[in-house]
Each structure stands twice: as C-alpha cells, then as structure tokens.
C-alpha positions as CSV (number, residue, x, y, z in Angstrom):
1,X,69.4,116.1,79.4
2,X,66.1,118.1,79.5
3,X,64.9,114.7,81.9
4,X,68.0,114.9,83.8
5,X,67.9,118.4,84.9
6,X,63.9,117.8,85.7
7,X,65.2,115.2,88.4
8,X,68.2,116.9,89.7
9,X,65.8,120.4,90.3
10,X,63.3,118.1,92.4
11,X,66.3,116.6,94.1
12,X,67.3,119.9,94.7
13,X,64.0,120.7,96.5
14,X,64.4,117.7,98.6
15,X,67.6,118.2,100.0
16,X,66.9,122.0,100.5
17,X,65.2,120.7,103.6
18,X,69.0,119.9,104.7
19,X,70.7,122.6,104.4
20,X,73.6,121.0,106.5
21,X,73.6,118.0,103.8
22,X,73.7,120.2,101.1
23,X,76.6,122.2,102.1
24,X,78.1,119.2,102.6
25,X,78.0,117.8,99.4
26,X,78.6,121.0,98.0
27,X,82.0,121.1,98.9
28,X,83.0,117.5,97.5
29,X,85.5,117.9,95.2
30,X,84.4,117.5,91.2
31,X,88.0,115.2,91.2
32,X,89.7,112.5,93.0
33,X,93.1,111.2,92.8
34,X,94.5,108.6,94.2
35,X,97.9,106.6,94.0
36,X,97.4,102.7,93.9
37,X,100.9,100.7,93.3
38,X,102.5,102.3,90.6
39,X,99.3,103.6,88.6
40,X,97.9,107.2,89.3
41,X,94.4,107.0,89.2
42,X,91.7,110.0,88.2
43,X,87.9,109.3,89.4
44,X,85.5,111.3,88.4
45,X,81.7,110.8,88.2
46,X,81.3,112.3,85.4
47,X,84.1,112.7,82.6
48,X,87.7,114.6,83.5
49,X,85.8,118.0,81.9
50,X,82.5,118.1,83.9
51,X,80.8,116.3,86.3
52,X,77.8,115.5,84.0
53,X,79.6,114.7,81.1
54,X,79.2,111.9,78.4
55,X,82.7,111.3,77.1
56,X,83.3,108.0,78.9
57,X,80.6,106.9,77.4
58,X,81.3,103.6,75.7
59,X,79.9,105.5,72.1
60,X,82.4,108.5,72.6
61,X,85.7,106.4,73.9
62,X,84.9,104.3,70.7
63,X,84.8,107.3,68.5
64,X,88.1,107.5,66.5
65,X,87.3,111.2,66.1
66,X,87.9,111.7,69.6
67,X,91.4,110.2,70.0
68,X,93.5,113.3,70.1
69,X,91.3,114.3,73.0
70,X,92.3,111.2,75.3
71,X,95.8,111.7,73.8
72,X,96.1,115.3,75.6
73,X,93.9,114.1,78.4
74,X,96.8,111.6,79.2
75,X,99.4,114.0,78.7
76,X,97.9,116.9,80.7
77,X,96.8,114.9,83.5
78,X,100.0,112.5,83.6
79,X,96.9,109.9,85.1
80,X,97.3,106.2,83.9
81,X,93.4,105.6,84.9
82,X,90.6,107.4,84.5
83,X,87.8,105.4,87.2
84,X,84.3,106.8,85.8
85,X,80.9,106.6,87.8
86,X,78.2,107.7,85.2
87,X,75.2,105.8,84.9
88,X,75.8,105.6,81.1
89,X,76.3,102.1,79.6
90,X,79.9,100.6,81.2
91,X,82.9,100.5,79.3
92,X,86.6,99.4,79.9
93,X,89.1,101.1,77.2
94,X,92.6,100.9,76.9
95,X,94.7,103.3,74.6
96,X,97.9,103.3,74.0
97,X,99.8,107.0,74.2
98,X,103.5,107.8,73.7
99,X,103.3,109.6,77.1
100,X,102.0,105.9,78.6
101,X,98.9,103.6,78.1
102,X,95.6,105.5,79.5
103,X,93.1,102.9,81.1
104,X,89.5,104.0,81.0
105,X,86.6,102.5,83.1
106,X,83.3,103.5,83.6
107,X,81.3,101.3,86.1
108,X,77.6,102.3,84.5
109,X,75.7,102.0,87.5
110,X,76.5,100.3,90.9
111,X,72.3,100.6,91.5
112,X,71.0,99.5,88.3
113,X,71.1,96.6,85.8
114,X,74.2,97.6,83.1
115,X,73.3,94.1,80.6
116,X,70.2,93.0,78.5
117,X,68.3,90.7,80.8
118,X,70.3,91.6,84.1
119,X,69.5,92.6,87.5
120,X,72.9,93.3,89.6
121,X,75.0,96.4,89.6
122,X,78.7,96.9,88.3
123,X,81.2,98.0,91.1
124,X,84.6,99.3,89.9
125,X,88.2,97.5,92.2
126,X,91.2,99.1,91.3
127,X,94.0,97.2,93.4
128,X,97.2,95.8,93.5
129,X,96.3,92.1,94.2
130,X,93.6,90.6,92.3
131,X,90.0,90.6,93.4
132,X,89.0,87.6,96.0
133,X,85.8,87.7,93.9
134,X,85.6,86.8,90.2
135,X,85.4,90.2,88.0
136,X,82.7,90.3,84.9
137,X,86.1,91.4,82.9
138,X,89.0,93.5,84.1
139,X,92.6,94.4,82.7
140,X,96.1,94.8,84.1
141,X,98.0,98.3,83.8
142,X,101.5,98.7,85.5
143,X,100.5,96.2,88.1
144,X,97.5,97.8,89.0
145,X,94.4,95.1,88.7
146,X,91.1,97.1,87.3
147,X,88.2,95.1,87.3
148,X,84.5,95.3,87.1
149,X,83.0,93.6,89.9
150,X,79.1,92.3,89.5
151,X,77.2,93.8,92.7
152,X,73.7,91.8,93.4
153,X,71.0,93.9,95.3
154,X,67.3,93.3,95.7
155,X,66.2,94.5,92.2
156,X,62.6,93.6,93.0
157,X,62.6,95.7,96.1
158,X,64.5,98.7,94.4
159,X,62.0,98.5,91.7
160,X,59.4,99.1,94.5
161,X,61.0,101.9,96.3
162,X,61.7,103.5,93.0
163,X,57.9,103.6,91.9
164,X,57.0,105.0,95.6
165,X,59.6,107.6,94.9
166,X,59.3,108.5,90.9
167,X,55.8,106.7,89.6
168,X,55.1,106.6,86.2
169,X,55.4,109.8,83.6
170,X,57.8,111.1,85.9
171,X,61.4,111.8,84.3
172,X,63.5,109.6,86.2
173,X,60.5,106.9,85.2
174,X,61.1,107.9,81.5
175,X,65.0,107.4,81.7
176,X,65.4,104.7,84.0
177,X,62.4,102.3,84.6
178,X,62.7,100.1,81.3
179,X,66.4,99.9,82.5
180,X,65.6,98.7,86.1
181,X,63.1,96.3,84.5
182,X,64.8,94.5,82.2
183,X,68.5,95.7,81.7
184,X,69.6,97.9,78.6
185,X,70.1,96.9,75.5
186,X,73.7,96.1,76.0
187,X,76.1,93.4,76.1
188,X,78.7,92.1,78.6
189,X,80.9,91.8,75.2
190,X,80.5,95.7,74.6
191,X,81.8,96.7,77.5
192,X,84.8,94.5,78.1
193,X,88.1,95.9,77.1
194,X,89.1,97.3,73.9
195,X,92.6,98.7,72.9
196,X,94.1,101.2,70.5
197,X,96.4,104.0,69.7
198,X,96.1,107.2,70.5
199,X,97.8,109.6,67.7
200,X,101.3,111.7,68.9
C-alpha cells in the first residue's frame, strides 16, 4: 500500500500538468453496470466497496471467512457478475447463493504477465456467444459466456518503456518489475474457476 500511494502521488503530479485530463477522469464513475443477455453485470476496478480494494483477490474470494460478505454482496446488488480489473493475481469464482449464483472475475492485469514464466496479459469477454478466440478458462452463467482471454503485447519493449519511466528503487520497480520479468508466482490452475456455497 505504502508503494502504491508513492506511485499514484507522482502520477498525480504528472497529470496535474492536465488539468483538463484530470477533470476528466475525475468524474468516471467508481461503478459500471451493464446488461449482457440475461446476466447483470457489476465492473469495478477495484472491489464493489472501493476502488482500491483487495477483496477479489484470489486469497480473499477463497477465504471461507468471507462468505457471508459475497452472500449479501449478491443480495444487495441483485448483480450475477462481478467483472474486476485489479492488478492482483486473476481469479474466476463462482458461488452459489439462494438469491442466484454470483460469478466473480478478476482479469489481474491486461499489461502485465498474470502466470509463472509468462509474458501476455489477461483480457476479461463477457458475451452472449462464445469467444472467436480460445479463452485461457472461462465459465457459463445464465447464458452469459465469461472468459479470460490471453492478450500478447511486446513484453520486451514494455519492459523498456517501463525502466525509462520507473528505473530501479523506484516503487512501481519494487512492486512490479520482478512481475514484468518473469511472471508471478502463480498458476493458470489457481486462477481457473472454483465453486461453492455461499451461507443463507
């Protein structure tokens, strides 16, 4: 957290040279919804309680102490998805609620390795027909096709423009570098989808 806020505060000096961009973005909403076939679908970057926030992380939505909390998170948002951008390690959950099954995916990062000894982004399809291109894994939720999509980019020359931009002892070095290198240390198996049952 401390590294995070360290990069967000000089990214907040570089964009206060565009004031216009900044209002801009300050006005996005924290929240998205969206109807897609017959699923309602939440996105958030973050988590459905803050914009920064760690609870669709794959550690927390596999916490068993935290099932009442997606169980009232289904309820209270009446959303059968929950589409996550985070750059924490991906996940793909499914629980199953007596108000309706609760899909979870968080995409990790669409700009950085997400696997142990990977270099391609994960991208996020939520559609109605199933993707032309062949997901890493995916699930099926009142029609609705979710799927993580592998997204190849030039690692070699992000890894370039990334050193130019946050050389080394820098925060963003500290948090991300070893990632951008060589992949977390994280499995394609850990992230594909895992069911249970979320408590009444």
């Amino acid at each position: 957290v401390a590294r995070s806020n360290l990069i967000l505060d000089d990214l907040r000096r570089v964009t206060g040279a565009f004031p216009d961009a900044q209002q801009r973005l300050g006005k996005l909403p924290m929240h998205l919804a969206a109807q897609i076939g017959n699923a309602k679908v939440a996105i958030a970057h973050g988590d459905a309680w803050s914009l920064a926030g760690w609870n669709f992380s794959h550690d927390m939505l596999d916490d068993e102490t935290r099932r009442p909390q997606f169980e009232r998170l289904r309820r209270e948002a009446s959303a059968d998805i929950f589409a996550s951008t985070h750059t924490c390690l991906a996940a793909l959950r499914r629980f199953s609620a007596p108000d309706g099954d609760l899909t979870i995916i968080n995409n990790g990062a669409a700009g950085m390795p997400n696997f142990r000894r990977s270099c391609f982004g994960l991208m996020t399809r939520i559609a109605t027909l199933p993707s032309p291109r062949p997901p890493l894994y995916g699930a099926v939720q009142n029609g609705v096709h979710i799927d993580a999509i592998p997204l190849e980019y030039d690692n070699a020359g992000f890894m370039k423009r990334f050193l130019n931009r946050w050389p080394d002892e820098s925060a963003a070095h500290a948090s991300y570098f070893g990632r951008i290198a060589a992949g977390p240390d994280y499995g394609v198996e850990q992230a594909r989808p895992h069911s249970a049952t979320l408590p009444a």
